[in-house]
C-alpha positions in Angstrom: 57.7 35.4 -5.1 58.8 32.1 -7.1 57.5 30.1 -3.9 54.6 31.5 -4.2 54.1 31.3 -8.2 55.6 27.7 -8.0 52.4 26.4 -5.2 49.9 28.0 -6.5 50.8 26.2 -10.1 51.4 23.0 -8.6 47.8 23.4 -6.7 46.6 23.9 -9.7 48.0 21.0 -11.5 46.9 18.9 -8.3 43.4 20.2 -8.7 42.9 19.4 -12.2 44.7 15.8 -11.7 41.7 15.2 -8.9 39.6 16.1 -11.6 40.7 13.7 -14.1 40.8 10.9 -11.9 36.9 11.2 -10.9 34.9 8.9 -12.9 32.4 10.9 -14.8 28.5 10.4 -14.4 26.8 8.4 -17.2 22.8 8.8 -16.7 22.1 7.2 -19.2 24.7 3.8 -18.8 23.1 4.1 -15.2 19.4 4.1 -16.7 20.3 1.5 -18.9 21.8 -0.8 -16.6 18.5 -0.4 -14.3 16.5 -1.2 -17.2 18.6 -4.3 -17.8 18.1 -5.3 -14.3 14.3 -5.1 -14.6 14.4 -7.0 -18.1 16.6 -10.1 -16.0 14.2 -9.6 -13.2 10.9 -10.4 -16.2 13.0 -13.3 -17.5 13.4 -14.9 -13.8 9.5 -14.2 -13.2 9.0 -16.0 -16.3 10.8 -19.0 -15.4 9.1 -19.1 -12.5 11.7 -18.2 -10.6 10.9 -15.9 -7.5 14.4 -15.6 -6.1 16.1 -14.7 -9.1 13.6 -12.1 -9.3 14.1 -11.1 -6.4 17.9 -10.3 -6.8 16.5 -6.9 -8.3 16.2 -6.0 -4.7 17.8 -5.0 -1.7 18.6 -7.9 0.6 17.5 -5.6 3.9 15.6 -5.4 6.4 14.8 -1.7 5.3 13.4 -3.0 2.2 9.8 -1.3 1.8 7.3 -3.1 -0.7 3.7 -1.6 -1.2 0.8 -3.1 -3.0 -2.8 -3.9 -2.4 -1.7 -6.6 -0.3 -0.3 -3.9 2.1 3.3 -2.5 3.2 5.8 -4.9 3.8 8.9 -4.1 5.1 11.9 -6.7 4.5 13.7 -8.3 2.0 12.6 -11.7 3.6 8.8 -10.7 4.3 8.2 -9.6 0.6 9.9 -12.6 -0.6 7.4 -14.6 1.6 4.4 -12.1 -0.3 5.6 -13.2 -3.7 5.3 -16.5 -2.7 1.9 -16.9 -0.9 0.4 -14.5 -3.7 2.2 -16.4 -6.2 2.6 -20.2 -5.3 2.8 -22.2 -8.2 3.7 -21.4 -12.5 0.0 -21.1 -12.9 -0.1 -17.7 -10.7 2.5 -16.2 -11.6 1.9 -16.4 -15.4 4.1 -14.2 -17.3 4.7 -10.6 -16.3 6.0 -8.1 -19.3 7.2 -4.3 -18.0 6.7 -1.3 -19.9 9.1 1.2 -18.3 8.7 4.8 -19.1 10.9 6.9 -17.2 13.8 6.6 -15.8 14.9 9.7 -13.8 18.3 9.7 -12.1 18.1 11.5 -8.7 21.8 11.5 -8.2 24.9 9.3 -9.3 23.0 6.8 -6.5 19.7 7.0 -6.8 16.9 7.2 -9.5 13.4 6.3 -10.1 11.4 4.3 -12.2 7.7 4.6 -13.3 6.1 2.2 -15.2 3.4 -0.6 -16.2 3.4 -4.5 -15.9 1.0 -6.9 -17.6 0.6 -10.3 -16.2 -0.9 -12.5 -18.3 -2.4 -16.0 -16.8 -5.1 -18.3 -17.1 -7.1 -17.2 -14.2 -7.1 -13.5 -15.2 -4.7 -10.8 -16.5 -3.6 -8.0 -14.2 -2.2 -4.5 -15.3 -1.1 -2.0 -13.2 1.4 0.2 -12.5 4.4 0.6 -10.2 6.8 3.2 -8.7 10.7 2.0 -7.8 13.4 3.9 -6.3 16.9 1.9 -7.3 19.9 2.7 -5.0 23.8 1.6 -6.4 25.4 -0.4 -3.7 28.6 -1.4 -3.7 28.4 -1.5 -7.3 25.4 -3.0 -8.0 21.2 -1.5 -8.8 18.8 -2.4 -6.2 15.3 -1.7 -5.6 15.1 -0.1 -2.3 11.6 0.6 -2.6 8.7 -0.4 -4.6 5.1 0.5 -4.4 2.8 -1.1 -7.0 -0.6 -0.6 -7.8 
């Protein structure tokens, strides 16, 4: 009988220990580091500088990007978009994000919705965009990003 009251309180204490020693889910540290990302990303585009802005993204070849200009699938081939559609400071102008929702999907994945507004001497553009961020190896991505 003591054998069996002695495992069941040592499972017990091993149970709760595994408990303690999980990190705990912060949605909202998680959001904010995603928005923090996105704000880095509008100071790189600012600079004009495409591959810092790109850092906001997945370096993969299962990268999926979708605009007007079509679907491009790649790290490297929307990197190349971004650069024909943008090739000099004049393009590329300067981009502010309004970000409205951040949703966490799970502890790995959320979404964002939001707007952009480029402003340039050829024309403004607004529109809108759709990004889902994965956490790899420690660090946000955009995995996917359709904007309209």
């Amino acid at each position: 009988m003591n054998s069996r009251l002695l495992l069941t309180f040592s499972l017990a204490v091993l149970a709760s220990c595994t408990q303690l020693s999980k990190p705990k889910f912060d949605a909202k540290a998680e959001a904010k580091a995603i928005r923090d990302l996105m704000y880095a990303q509008e100071i790189a585009w600012n600079n004009g500088d495409i591959e810092a802005f790109m850092d906001g993204y997945w370096k993969s070849d299962s990268l999926q990007f979708v605009s007007a200009r079509g679907i491009n699938h790649r790290w490297q081939a929307t990197l190349d978009g971004y650069k024909n559609g943008y090739p000099d400071r004049a393009a590329m102008g300067s981009v502010s994000f309004e970000i409205l929702q951040v949703t966490p999907l799970s502890q790995y994945n959320f979404v964002v919705m939001g707007k952009y507004h480029l402003t340039r001497a050829s024309g403004n553009i607004d529109g809108v965009f759709t990004l889902i961020f994965k956490k790899l190896n420690g660090k946000w991505v955009a995995i996917y990003d359709h904007t309209a």
